[in-house]
TORPA-4810 file (N, C-alpha, C, O; in nm, 3 decimals):
<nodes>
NODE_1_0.084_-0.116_0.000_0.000_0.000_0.000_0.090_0.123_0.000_0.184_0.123_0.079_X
NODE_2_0.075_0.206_-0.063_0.125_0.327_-0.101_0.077_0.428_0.026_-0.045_0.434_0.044_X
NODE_3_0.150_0.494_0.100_0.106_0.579_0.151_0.216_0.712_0.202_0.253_0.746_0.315_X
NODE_4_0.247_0.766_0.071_0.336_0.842_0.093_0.400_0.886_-0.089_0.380_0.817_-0.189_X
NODE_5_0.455_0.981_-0.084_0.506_1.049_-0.259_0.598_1.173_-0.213_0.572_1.272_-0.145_X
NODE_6_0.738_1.119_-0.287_0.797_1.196_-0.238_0.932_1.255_-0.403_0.975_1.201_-0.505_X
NODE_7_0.943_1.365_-0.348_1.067_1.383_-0.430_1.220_1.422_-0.415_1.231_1.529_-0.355_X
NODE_8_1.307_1.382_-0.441_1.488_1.374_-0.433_1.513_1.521_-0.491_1.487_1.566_-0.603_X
NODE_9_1.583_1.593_-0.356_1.712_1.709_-0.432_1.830_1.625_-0.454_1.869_1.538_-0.376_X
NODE_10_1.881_1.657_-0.560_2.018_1.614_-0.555_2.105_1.755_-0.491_2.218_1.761_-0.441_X
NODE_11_2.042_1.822_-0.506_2.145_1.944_-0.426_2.113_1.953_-0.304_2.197_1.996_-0.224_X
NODE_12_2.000_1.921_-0.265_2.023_1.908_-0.058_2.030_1.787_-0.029_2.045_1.773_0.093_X
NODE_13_2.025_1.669_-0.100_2.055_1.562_-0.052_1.952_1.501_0.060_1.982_1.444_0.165_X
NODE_14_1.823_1.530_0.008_1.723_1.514_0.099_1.629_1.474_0.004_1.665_1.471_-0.114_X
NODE_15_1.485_1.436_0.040_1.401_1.363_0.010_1.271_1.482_0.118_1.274_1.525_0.233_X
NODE_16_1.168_1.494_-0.001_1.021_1.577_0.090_0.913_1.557_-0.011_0.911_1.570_-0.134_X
NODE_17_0.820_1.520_0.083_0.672_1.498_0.033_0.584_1.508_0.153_0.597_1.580_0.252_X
NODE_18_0.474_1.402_0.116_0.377_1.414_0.215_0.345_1.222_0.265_0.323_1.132_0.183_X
NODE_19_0.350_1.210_0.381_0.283_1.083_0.413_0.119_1.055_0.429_0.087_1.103_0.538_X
NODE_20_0.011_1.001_0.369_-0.139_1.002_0.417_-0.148_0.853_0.439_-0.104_0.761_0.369_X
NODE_21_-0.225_0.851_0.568_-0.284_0.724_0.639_-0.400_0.769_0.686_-0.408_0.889_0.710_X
NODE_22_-0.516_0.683_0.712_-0.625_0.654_0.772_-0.662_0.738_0.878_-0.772_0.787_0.905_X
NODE_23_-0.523_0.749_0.949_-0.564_0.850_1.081_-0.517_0.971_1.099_-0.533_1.040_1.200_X
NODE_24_-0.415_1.017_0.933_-0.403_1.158_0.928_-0.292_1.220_0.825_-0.198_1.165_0.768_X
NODE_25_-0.324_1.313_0.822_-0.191_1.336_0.682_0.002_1.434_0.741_0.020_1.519_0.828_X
NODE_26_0.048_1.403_0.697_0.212_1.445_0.717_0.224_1.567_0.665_0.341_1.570_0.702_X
NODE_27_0.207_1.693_0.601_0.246_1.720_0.474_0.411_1.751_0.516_0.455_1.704_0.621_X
NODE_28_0.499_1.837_0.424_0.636_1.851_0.445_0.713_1.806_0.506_0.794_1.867_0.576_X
NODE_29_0.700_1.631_0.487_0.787_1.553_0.555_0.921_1.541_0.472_0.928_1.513_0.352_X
NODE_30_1.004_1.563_0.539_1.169_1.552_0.497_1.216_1.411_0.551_1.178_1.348_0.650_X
NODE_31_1.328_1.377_0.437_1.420_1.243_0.495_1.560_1.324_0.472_1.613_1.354_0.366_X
NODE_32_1.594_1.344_0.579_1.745_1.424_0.594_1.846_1.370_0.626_1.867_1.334_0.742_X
NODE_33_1.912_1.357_0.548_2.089_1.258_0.561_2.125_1.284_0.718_2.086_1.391_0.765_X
NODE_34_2.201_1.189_0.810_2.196_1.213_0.970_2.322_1.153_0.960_2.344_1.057_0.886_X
NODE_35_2.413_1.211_1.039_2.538_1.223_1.058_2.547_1.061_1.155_2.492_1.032_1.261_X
NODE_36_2.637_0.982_1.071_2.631_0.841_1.117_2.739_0.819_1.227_2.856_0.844_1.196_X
NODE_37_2.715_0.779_1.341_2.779_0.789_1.427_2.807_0.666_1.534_2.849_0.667_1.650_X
NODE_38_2.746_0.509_1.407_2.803_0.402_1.430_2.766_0.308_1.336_2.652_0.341_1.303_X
NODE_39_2.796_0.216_1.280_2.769_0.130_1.201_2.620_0.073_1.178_2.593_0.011_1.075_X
NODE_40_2.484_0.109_1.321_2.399_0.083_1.299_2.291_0.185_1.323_2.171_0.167_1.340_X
NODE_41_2.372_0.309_1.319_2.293_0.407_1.308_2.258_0.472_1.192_2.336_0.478_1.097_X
NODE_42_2.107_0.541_1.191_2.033_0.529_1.048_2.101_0.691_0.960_2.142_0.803_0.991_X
NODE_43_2.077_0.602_0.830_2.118_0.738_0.717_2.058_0.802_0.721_2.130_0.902_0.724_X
NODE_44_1.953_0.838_0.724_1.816_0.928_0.787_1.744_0.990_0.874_1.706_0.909_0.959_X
NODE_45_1.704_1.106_0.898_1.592_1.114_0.999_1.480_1.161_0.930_1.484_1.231_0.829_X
NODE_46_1.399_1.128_0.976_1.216_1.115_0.907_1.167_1.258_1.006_1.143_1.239_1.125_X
NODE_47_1.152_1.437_0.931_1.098_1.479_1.028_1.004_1.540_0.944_0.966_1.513_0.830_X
NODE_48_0.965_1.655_1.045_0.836_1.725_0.995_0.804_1.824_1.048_0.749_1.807_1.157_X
NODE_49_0.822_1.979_0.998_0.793_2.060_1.071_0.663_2.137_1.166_0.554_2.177_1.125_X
NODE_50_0.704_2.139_1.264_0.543_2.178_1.334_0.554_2.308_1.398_0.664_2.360_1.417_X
NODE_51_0.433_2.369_1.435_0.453_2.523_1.472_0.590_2.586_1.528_0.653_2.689_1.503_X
NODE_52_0.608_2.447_1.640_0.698_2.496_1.741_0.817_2.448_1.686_0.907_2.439_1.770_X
NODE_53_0.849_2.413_1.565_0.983_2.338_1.486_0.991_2.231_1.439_0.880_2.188_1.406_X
NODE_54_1.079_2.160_1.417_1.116_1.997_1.378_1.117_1.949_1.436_1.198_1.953_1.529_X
NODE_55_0.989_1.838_1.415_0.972_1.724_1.484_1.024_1.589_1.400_1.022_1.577_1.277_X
NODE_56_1.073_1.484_1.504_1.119_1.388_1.442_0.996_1.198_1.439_0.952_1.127_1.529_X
NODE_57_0.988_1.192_1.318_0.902_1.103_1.320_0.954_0.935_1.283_0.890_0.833_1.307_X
NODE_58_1.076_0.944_1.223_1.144_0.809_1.216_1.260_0.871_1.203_1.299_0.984_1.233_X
NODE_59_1.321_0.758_1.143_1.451_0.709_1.115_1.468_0.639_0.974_1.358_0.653_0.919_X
NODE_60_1.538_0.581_0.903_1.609_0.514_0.735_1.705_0.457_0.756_1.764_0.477_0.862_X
NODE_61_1.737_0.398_0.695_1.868_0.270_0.676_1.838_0.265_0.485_1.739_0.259_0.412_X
NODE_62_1.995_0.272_0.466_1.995_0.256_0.370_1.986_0.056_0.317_2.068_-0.019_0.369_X
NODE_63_1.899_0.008_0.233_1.906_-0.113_0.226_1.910_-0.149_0.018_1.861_-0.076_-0.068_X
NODE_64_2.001_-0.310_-0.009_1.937_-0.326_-0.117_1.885_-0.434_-0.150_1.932_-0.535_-0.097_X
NODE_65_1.809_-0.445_-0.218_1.704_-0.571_-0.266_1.760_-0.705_-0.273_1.866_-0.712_-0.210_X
NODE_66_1.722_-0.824_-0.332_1.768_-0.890_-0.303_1.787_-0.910_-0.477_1.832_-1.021_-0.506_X
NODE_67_1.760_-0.822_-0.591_1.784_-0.806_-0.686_1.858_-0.686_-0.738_1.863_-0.647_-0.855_X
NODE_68_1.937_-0.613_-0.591_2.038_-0.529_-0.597_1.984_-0.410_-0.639_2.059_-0.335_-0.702_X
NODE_69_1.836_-0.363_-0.612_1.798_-0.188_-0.648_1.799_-0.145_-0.459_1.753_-0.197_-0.357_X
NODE_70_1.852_-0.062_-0.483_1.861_0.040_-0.343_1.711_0.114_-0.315_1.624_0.161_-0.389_X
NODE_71_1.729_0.098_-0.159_1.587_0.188_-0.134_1.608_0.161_0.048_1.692_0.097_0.111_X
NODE_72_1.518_0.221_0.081_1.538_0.263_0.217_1.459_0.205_0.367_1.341_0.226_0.392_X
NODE_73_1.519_0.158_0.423_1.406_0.098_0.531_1.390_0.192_0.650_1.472_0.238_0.729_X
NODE_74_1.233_0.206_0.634_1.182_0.308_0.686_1.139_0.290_0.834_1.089_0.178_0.849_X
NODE_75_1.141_0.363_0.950_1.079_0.313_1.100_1.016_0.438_1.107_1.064_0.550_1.089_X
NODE_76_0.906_0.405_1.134_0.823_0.555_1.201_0.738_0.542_1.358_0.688_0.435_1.393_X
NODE_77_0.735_0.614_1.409_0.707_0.627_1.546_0.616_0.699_1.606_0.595_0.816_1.573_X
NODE_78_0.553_0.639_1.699_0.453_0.770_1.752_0.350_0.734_1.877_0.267_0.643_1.887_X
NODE_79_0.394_0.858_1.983_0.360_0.794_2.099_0.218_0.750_2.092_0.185_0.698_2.199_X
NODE_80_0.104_0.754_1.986_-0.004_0.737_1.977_-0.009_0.575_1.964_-0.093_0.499_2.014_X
NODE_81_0.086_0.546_1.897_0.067_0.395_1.857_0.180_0.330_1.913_0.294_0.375_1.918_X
NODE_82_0.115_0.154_1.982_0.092_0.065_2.051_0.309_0.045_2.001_0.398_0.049_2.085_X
NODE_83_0.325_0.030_1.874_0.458_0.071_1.859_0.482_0.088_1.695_0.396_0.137_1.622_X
NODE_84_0.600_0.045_1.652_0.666_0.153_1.571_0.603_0.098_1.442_0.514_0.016_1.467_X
NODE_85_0.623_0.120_1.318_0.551_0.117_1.233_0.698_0.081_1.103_0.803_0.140_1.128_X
NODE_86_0.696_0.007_1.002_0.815_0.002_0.921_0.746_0.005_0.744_0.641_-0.025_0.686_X
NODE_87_0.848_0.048_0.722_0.775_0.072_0.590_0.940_0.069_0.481_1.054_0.030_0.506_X
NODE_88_0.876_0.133_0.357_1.069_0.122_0.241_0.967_0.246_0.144_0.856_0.255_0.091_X
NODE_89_1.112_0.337_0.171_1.113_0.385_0.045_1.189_0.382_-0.096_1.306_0.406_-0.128_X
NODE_90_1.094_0.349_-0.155_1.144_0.309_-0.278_1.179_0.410_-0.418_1.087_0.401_-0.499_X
NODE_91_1.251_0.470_-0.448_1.309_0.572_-0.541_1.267_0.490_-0.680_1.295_0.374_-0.710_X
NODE_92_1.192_0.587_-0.755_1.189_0.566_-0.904_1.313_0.534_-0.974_1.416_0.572_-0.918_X
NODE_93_1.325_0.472_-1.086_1.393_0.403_-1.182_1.498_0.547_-1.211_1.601_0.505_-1.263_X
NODE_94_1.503_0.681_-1.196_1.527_0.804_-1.270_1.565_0.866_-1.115_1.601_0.984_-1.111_X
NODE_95_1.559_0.804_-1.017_1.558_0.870_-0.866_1.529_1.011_-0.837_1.578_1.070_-0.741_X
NODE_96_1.414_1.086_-0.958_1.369_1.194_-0.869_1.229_1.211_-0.810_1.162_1.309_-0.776_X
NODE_97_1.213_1.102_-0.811_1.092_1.064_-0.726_1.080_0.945_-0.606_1.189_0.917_-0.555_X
NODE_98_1.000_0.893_-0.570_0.973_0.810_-0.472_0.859_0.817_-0.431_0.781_0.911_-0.441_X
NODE_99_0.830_0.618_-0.338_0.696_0.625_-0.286_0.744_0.539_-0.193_0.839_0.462_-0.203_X
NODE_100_0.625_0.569_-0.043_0.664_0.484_0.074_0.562_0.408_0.082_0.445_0.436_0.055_X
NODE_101_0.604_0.316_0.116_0.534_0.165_0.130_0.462_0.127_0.228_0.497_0.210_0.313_X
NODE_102_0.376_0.051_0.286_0.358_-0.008_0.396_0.268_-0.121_0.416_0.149_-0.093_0.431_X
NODE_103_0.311_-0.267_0.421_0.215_-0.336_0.434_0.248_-0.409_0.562_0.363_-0.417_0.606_X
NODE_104_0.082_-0.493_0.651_0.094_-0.513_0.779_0.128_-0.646_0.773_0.078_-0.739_0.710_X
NODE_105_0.231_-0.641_0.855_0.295_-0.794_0.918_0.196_-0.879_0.966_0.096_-0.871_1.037_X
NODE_106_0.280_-0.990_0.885_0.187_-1.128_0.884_0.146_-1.144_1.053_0.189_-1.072_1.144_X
NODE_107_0.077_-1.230_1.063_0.031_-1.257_1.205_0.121_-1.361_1.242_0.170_-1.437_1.158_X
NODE_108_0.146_-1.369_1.367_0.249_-1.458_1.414_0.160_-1.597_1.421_0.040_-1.580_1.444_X
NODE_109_0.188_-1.683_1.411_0.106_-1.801_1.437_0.092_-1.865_1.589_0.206_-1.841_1.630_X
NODE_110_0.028_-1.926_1.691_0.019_-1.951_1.841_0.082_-2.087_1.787_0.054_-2.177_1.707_X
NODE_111_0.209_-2.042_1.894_0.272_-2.205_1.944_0.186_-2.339_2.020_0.156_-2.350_2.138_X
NODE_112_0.168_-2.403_1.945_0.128_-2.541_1.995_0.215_-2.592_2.133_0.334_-2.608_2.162_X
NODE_113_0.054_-2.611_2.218_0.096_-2.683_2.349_0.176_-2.813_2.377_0.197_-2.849_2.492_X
</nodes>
């Protein structure tokens, strides 16, 4: 499910669009390159500006397919929800576009007694 459209500066090296879900819309969400400061810390921060400034709504990891196209694994957060939410953004064939993804994890199956 698509829920998100975004577009690539190559001169700020950032990524902005809008995220829409069910329970509300993002607009001027930025993915801003984040100063990596260990091997498993993310290429990204997911924010969004609000009256009082930038707020931060995830995080990115850069990831690639298992057919070798690059795109981004997405975590988003929010004290509203139960927990975090994952999603990929995926950059057009021409990378000045993009769309974020999100579909819900399978159900775990109950271990037999």
């Amino acid at each position: 499910m698509i829920i998100g459209n975004f577009t690539y500066s190559k001169q700020d090296k950032f990524y902005s669009g809008t995220i829409q879900t069910m329970s509300g819309c993002h607009e001027d969400v930025l993915f801003q390159p984040a100063k990596k400061q260990g091997e498993n810390s993310p290429d990204y921060r997911v924010t969004v500006d609000g009256p009082q400034g930038s707020v931060e709504l995830g995080a990115a990891w850069k990831r690639k397919s298992a057919k070798g196209r690059e795109y981004l694994s997405v975590r988003l957060d929010d004290p509203a929800n139960p927990r975090p939410f994952f999603a990929a953004l995926l950059p057009s064939e021409k990378g000045a576009s993009a769309i974020l993804i999100w579909s819900r994890p399978a159900r775990r199956k109950a271990k037999a007694a």
